[in-house]
Every structure is written in C-alpha cells, then in structure tokens.
N, C-alpha and C positions, 0 to 999 in steps of 0.2 A: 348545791351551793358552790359547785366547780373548785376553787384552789381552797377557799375559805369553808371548812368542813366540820358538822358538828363533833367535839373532840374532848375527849377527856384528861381530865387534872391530873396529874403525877397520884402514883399507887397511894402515896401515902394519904389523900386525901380522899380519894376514889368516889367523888364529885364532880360530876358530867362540867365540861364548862361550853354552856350556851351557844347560842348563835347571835343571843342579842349582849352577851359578855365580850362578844369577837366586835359586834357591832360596835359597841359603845365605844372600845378601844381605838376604832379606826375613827369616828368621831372625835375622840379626844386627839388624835394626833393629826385627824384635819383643821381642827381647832387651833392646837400648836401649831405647826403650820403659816396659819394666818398670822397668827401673832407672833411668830419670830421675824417672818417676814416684815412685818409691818416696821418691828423694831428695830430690824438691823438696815433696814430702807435711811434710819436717822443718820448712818455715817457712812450709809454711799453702798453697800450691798444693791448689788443689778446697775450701776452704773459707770463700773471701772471702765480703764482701758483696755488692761488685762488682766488673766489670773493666771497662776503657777500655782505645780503644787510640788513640794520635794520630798519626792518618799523615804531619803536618810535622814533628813530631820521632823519628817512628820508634820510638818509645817504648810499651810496653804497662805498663799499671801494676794492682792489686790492692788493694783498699781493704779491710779488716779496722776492726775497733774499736779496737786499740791502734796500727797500725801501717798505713803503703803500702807495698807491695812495688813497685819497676821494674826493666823492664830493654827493651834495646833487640831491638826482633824484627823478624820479618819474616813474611807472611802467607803460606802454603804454595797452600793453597787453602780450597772450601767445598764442604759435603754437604748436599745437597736429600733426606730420604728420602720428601718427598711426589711427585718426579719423578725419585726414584733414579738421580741425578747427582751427578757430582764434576766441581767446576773449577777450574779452574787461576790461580793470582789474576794469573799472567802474560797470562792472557787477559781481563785485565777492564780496562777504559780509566778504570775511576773509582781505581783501586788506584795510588798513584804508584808510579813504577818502582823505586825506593830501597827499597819495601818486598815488594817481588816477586822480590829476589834469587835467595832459594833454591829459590822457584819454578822461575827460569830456570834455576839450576842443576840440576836433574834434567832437565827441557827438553834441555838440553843434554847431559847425560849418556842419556839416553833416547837422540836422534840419535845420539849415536858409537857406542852400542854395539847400533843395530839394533833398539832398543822399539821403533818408530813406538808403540803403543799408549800409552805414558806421555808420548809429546810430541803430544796431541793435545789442544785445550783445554780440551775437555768429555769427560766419560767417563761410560757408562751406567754405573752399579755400584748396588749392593746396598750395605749398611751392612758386611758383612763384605770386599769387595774394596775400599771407601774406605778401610776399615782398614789393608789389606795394601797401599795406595799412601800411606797416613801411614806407615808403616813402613819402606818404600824409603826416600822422603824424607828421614826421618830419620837414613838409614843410611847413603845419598848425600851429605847435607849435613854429616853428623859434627854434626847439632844438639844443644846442651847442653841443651834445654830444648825442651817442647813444651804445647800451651796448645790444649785443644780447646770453645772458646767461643760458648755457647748465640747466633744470632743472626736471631731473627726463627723459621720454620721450619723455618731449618737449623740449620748449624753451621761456625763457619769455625775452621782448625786455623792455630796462627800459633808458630812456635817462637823460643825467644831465646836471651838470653846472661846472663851474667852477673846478677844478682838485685840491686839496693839494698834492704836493709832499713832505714826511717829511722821510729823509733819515736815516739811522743806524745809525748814528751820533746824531739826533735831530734836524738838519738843515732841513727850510720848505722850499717851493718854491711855487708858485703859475700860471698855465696853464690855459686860457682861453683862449678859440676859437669863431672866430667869423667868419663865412660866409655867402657869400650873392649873 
C-alpha cells in the first residue's frame, strides 16, 4: 500500500486499524475538501489579487478590489512538482512553531496510529498523493478552511479558521464554516 500501510492503534487498544479505516478517512477529507471549497468560493476564496501570510501574527489575509479577507491559519505543508515532494512545514526551521500546529497534529496522529509514512518530513509523491495527504490533513485536523497557495515553484497548502471580511468602507463581517 506504499506510504499508506496497514497499522496499528496505540497499545492501549491493541486493535489493528484497517486499510479501509485509512480509506474512509481520506474520503471524508476529500469530502471536506469539496465543501469548504465550495463554501469559501461564496466570499471570493480562488479569486483574489493577492495573498500574504504573516507568520508573527499567524494571520493569512486576501486582498480583492473592494475588500481584505483574514483569518488566522496555519501552514500544513508544501508541494515541489519539479522534485515531486511534500514537506511537512513541521520539518522546516524557518516556519515558527505557532504556525506548524496542524502540521504536528497529524505527525502526531500518523505515530499513534502506525503511519510512519505520514510522520516523516519529506515525502516522495506525485501531485495526486500530495493531494490525498492534504485530504488526511484536513480530515485529521477538522480544518474549516484550506488555502492552496502558489509559492515560487511550488505550492504551499495553509488551512485556517474563521474568515474577517472588512470592506472599502470599514464595514466587517464574519464567515465561518463548519462541516462534517
């Protein structure tokens, strides 16, 4: 099964966990997926001018013609498809730790349940199995929000929370998503 291996549950249960318990997970977070997409498409997610992200404030923000969007994230990892790599942004010393959370969090989740392949910092993959480990991810972390942003010749995937919409005006607004 290459990175995705059959793997056992932490001692204290000492209950194999599946291939199709791996499966289902990566389902559900290609599920999620669609529909965060879908719903952060309603205030302009994939259509800015630009994006930033400030790693003292933990903050990624969206710049449009009438409006910023922010909200606070965290960086997952990044996709090289010219050395068809994924890494882990837990594995990167330039990335502050504050914003590497949910990185660790699958790290973490990977070890209890027997991945080794998903707790390791770098991973060979193709653009379609970087895909299927933003989907764990996502699915892991119950992230409301996911951000797959152009950076150099890759691509780094950073998910967040909660949305500020604050208009040309000064008028704010507030978008959170919730699926399940």
């Amino acid at each position: 099964m290459g990175l995705f291996k059959r793997a056992r549950k932490p001692e204290s249960t000492g209950q194999p966990m599946a291939d199709e318990e791996l499966a289902t997970l990566l389902m559900q977070g290609e599920d999620m997926i669609e529909q965060l997409a879908q719903a952060h498409r309603a205030w302009g997610l994939g259509s800015a001018d630009r994006w930033d992200l400030d790693q003292t404030t933990g903050t990624i923000s969206w710049t449009f013609p009438d409006k910023v969007a922010t909200a606070p994230a965290q960086i997952l990892g990044s996709y090289s498809p010219t050395s068809q790599t994924w890494l882990w942004e837990w594995a990167k010393e330039s990335i502050l730790p504050g914003l590497s959370r949910d990185a660790g969090i699958v790290r973490d989740w990977a070890a209890a349940h027997g991945q080794d392949g998903l707790a390791q910092p770098k991973v060979d993959a193709d653009e379609e199995l970087a895909a299927s480990l933003v989907a764990l991810a996502v699915r892991i972390t119950e992230a409301t929000g996911f951000y797959r942003g152009p950076s150099g010749n890759s691509f780094v995937v950073i998910t967040f929370g909660p949305v500020t919409l604050t208009a040309a005006d000064g008028t704010t607004s507030t978008v959170k998503v919730e699926v399940g």
